[in-house]
Legacy VTK file of the C-alpha trace (Angstrom):
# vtk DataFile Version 3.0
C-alpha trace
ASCII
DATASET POLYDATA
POINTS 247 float
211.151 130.131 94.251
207.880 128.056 93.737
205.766 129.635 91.284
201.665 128.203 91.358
199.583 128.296 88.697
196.230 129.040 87.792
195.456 125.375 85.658
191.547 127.046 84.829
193.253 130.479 83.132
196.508 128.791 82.109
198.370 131.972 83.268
200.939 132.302 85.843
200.339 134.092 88.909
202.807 135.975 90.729
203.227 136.045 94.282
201.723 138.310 95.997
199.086 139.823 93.531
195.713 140.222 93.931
193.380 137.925 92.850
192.342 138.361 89.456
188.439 138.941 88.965
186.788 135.834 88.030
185.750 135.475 84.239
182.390 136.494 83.581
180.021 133.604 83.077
178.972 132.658 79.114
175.558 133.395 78.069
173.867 130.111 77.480
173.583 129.981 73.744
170.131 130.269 73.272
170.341 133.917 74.627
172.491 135.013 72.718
171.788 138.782 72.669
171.283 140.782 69.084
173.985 143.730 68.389
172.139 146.992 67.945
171.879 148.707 64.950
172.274 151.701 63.884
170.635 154.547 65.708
169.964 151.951 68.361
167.441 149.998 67.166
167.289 145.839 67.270
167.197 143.971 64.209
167.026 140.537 62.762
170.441 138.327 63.169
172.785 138.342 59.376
171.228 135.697 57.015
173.712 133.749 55.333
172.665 132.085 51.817
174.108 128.904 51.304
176.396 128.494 48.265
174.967 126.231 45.301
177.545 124.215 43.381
177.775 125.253 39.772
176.676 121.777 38.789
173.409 122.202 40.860
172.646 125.861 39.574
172.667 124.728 36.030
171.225 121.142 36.690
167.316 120.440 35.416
164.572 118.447 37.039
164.842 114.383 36.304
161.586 114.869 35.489
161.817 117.293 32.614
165.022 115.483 30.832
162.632 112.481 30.947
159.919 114.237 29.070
162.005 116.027 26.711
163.538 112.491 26.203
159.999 111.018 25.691
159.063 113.713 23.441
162.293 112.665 20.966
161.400 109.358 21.013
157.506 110.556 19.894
159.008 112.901 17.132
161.577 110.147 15.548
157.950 107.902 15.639
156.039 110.119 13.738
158.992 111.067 11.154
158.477 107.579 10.913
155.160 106.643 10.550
155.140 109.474 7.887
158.178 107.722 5.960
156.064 104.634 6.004
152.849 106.808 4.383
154.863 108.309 1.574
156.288 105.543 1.094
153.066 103.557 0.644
151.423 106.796 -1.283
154.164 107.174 -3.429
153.874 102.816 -4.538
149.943 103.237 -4.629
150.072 106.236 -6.976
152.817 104.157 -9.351
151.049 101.036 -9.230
147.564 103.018 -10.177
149.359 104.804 -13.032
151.280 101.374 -14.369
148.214 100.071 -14.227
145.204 102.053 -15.371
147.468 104.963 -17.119
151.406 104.831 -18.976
153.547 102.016 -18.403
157.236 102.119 -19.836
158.454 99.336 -22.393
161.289 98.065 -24.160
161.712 97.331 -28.101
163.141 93.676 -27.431
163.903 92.922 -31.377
164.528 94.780 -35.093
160.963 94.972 -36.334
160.691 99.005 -35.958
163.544 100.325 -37.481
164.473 102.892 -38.160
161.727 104.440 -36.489
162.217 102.250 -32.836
165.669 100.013 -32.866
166.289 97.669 -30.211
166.666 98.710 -26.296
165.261 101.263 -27.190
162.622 102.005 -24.716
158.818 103.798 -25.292
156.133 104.777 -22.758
152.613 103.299 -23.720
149.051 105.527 -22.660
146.730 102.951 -21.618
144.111 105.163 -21.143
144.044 106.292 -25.115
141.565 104.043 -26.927
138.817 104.098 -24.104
138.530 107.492 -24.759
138.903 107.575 -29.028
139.394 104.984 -31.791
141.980 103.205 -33.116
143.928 105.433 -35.541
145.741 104.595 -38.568
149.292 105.172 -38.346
149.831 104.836 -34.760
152.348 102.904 -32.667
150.425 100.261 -30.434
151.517 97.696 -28.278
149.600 94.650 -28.029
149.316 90.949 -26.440
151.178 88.806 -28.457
148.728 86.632 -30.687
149.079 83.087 -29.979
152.114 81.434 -31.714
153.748 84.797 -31.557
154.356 84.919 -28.106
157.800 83.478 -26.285
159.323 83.174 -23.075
160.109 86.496 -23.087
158.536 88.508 -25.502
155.019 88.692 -24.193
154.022 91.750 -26.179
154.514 93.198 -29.916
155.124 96.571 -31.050
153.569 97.479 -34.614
152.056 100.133 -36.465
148.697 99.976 -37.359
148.335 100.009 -41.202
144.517 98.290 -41.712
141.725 99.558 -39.957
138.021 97.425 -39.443
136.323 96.577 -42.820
138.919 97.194 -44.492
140.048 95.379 -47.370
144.114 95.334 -47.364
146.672 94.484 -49.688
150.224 93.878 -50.502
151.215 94.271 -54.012
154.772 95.538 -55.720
156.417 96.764 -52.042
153.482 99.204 -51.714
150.641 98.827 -49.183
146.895 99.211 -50.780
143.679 100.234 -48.717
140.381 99.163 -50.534
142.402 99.602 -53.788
144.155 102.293 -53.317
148.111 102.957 -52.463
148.855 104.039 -48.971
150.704 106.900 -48.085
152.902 106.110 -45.663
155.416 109.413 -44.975
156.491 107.661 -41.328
158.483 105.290 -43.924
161.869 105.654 -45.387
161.665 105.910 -48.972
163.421 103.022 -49.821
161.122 100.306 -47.798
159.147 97.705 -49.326
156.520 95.771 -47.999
156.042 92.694 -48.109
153.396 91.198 -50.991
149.917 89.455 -49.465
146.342 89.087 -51.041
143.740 90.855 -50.493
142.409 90.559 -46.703
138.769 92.052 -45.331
139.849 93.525 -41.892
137.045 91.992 -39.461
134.981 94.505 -37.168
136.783 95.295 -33.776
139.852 94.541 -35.433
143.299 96.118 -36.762
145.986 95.286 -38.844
149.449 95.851 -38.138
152.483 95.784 -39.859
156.002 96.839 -38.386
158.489 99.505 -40.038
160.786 97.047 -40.935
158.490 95.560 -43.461
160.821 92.880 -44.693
161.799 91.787 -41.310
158.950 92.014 -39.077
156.909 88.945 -37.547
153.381 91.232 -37.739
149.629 90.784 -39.404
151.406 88.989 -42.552
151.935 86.429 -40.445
149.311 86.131 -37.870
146.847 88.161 -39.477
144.291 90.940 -37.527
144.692 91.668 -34.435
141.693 92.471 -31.566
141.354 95.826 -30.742
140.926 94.458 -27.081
144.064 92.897 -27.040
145.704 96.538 -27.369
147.542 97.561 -24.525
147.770 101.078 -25.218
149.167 103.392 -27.857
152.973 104.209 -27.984
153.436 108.133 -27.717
156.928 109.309 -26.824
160.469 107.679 -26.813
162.024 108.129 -23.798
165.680 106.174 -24.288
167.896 106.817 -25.155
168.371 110.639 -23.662
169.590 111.686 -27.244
166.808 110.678 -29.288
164.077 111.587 -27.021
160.909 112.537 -28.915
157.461 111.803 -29.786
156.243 108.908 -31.742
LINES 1 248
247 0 1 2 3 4 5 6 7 8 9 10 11 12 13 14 15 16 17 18 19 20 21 22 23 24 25 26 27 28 29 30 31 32 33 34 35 36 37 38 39 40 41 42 43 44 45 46 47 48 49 50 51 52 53 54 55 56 57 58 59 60 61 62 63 64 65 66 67 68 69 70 71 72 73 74 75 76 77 78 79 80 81 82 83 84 85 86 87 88 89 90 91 92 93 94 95 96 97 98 99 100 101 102 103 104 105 106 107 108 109 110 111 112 113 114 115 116 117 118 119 120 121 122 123 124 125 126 127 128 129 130 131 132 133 134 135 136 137 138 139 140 141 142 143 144 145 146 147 148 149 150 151 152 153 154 155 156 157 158 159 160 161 162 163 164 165 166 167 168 169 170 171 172 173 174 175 176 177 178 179 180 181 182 183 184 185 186 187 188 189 190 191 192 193 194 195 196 197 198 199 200 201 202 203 204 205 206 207 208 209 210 211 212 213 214 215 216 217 218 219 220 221 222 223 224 225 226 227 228 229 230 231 232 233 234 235 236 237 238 239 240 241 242 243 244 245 246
């Protein structure tokens, strides 16, 4: 028996049925209608939110990264630049006190002993004698006088023994001021000096003799010293560790 079929429905019909009511028409979608609500009144359609990936929720403005990146760059420039200034503080100030204030030196030979023995090393005040005198007994270092100087020594270490006007002498191992023996208690008891004439100190001037009186190249040799050839006066030893002390 020849069945027909309805192609539009795409269901069977069988013979002798009625007709099946036609489909109602769609709604075009533009009026589409809105589904009550509750207690039958109208209301707006269901928003939907879209979804945000993860990576896009936590993600920050280009913008921002490249002014947080700017402002690193600015901080590591100012660390910097304020590097640089202590840097160039810290030389200035070291420079000024070398200069004008203490400066550190070595004892390059045996002429001090026992009181300074070589390597040893002594820091000098600069500023000492423009503010008092020239003092008997101190430790001073000096320009070398000429003849005394060498490649590499160009500055003595003595003690100063004679002082202007003076009249010094040398006579039996014991040192003489204007006739008189010197008391020298910065000595061992067992050191000699060396014999010398009489000599009138000059004005502005200083004689200077080193500790190791017998083995010292000092005013026996060269004779006075200016006082304006004085570096500064020796105050404290500073090397080595275990002998550290004042002069």
């Amino acid at each position: 028996m020849d069945r027909s079929f309805d192609i539009s429905a795409g269901t069977p019909r069988t013979p002798g049925a009625p007709p099946e009511a036609p489909l109602p028409a769609e709604p075009p979608l533009g009026d589409v209608e809105t589904p009550p609500m509750a207690g039958g009144a109208e209301g707006p359609p269901e928003q939907v939110v879209p979804a945000v990936a993860p990576e896009e929720a936590v993600a920050e403005p280009s913008g921002k990264k490249r002014k947080e990146k700017g402002k690193g760059k600015s901080n590591r420039r100012k660390q910097g630049y304020e590097w640089l200034v202590q840097v160039a503080a810290s030389l200035a100030v070291a420079l000024f006190v070398r200069g004008f204030l203490i400066q550190a030196f070595y004892i390059p030979s045996e002429s001090m002993v026992p009181t300074l023995v070589k390597n040893d090393r002594v820091l000098v005040n600069k500023l000492s004698y423009k503010l008092h005198d020239v003092h008997r007994g101190d430790i001073v270092v000096f320009d070398a006088p000429p003849g005394a100087a060498t490649a590499q020594v160009k500055d003595l270490i003595k003690r100063v023994v004679g002082l202007p006007g003076e009249t010094i002498e040398g006579r039996n191992g014991t040192i003489f001021i204007n006739g008189k023996p010197l008391d020298e208690p910065y000595l061992p008891p067992d050191v000699r000096s060396r014999d010398f004439p009489p000599a009138k100190v000059p004005a502005k001037e200083i004689w200077v003799l080193g500790d190791n009186r017998q083995d010292s190249r000092d005013s026996t040799f060269f004779g006075p010293i200016t006082e304006h050839s004085i570096v500064g006066r020796a105050f404290v030893k500073i090397w080595p560790l275990n002998d550290l002390g004042l002069l």
